[in-house]
GUZAVEX-317506 format. One record per residue (C-alpha): x, y, z. Coordinates in pm, 1 decimal. Example, Ala and Ser with C-alpha at 12.3 -4.5 7.8 and 13.67 -1.06 7.14 Angstrom:
REM GUZAVEX-317506
MARGU        x        y        z
MARGU   1230.0   -450.0    780.0
MARGU   1367.0   -106.0    714.0
This chain:
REM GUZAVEX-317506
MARGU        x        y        z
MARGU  -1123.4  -5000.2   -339.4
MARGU  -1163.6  -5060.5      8.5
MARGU  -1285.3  -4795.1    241.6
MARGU  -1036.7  -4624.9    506.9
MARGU  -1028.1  -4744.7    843.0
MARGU  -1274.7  -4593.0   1059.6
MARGU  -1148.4  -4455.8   1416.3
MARGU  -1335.0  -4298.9   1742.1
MARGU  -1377.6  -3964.7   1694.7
MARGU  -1274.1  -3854.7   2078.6
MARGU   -924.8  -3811.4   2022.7
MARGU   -975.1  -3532.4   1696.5
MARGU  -1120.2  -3231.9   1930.1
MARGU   -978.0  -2907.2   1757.8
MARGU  -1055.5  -2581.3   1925.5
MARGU  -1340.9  -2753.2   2131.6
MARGU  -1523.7  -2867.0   1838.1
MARGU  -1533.0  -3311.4   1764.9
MARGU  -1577.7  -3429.9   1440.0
MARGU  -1879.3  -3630.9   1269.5
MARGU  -1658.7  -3916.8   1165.3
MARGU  -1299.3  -3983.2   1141.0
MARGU  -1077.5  -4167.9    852.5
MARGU   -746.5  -4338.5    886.7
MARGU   -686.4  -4380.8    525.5
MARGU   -397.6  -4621.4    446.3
MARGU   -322.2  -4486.0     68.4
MARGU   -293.2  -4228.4   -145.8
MARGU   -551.5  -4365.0   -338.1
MARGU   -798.9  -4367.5      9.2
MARGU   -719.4  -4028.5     94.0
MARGU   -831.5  -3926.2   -284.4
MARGU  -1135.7  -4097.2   -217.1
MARGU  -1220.3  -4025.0    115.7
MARGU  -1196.4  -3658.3     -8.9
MARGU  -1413.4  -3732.8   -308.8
MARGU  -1664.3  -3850.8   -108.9
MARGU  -1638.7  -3573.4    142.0
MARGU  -1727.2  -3297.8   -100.9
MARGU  -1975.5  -3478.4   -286.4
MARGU  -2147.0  -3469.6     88.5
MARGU  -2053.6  -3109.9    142.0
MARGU  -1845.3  -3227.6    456.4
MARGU  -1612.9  -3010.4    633.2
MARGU  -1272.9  -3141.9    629.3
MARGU   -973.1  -3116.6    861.8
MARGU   -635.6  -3330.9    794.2
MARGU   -513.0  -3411.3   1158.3
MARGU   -126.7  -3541.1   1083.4
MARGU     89.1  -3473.5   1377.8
MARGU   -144.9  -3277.7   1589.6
MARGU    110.6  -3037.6   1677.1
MARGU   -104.5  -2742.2   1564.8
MARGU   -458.6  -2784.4   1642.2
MARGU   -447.3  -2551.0   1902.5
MARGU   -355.3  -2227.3   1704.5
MARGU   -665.4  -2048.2   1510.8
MARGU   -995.9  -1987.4   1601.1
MARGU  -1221.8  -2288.1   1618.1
MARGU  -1363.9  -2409.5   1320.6
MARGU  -1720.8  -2326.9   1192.2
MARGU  -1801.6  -2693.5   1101.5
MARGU  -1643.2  -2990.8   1142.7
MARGU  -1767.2  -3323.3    997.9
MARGU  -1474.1  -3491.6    918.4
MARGU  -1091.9  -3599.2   1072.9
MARGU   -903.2  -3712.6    802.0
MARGU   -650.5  -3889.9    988.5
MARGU   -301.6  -3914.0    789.2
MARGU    -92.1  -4062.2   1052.8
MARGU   -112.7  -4423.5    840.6
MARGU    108.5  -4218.8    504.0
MARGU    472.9  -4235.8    739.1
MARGU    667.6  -4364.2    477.4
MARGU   1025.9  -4149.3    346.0
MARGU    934.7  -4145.3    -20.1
MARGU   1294.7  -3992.2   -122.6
MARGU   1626.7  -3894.3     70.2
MARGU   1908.9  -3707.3    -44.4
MARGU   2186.7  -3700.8    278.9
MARGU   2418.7  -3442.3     34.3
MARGU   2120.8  -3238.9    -31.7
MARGU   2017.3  -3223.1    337.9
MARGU   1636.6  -3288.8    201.0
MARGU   1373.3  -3560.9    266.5
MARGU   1079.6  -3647.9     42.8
MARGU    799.0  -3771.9    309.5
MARGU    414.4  -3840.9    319.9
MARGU    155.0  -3621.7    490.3
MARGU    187.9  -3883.5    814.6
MARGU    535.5  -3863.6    904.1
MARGU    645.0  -3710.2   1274.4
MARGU    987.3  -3561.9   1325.6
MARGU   1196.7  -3715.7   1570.0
């Protein structure tokens, strides 16, 4: 399987802290991996989707890892006469 993409880290400040690495992961099966990896490592993990958030909170004690979703935008499932959406972890609202 291949690895996730690998992105500067510059852009995934939360609460003044930067992250040791960041992952873009293009799958399902990446992100399940990437996390794998992650706590075999002990890593601190954040999942940055939207960034509408990352402001609110204290800052966090450690911070080795951005786990980028932003890549998982696809609408899985969407029923217009239920008014509901099935979406990955990526998508933005419009």
């Amino acid at each position: 399987m291949p690895e996730p993409a690998a992105v500067a880290t510059g852009s995934y400040h939360v609460r003044g802290r930067e992250p040791g690495r960041t992952v873009r992961p293009g799958s399902v099966a990446e992100v399940q991996d990437a996390l794998r990896a992650a706590s075999a490592a002990g890593e601190a993990v954040i999942v940055q989707g939207g960034r509408s958030a990352v402001a609110t909170g204290g800052p966090p004690e450690r911070y080795d890892l951005a786990l980028d979703t932003t890549a998982l935008d696809a609408v899985l499932a969407h029923e217009p006469q239920d008014f509901t959406a099935t979406v990955q972890a990526g998508m933005r609202f419009a």
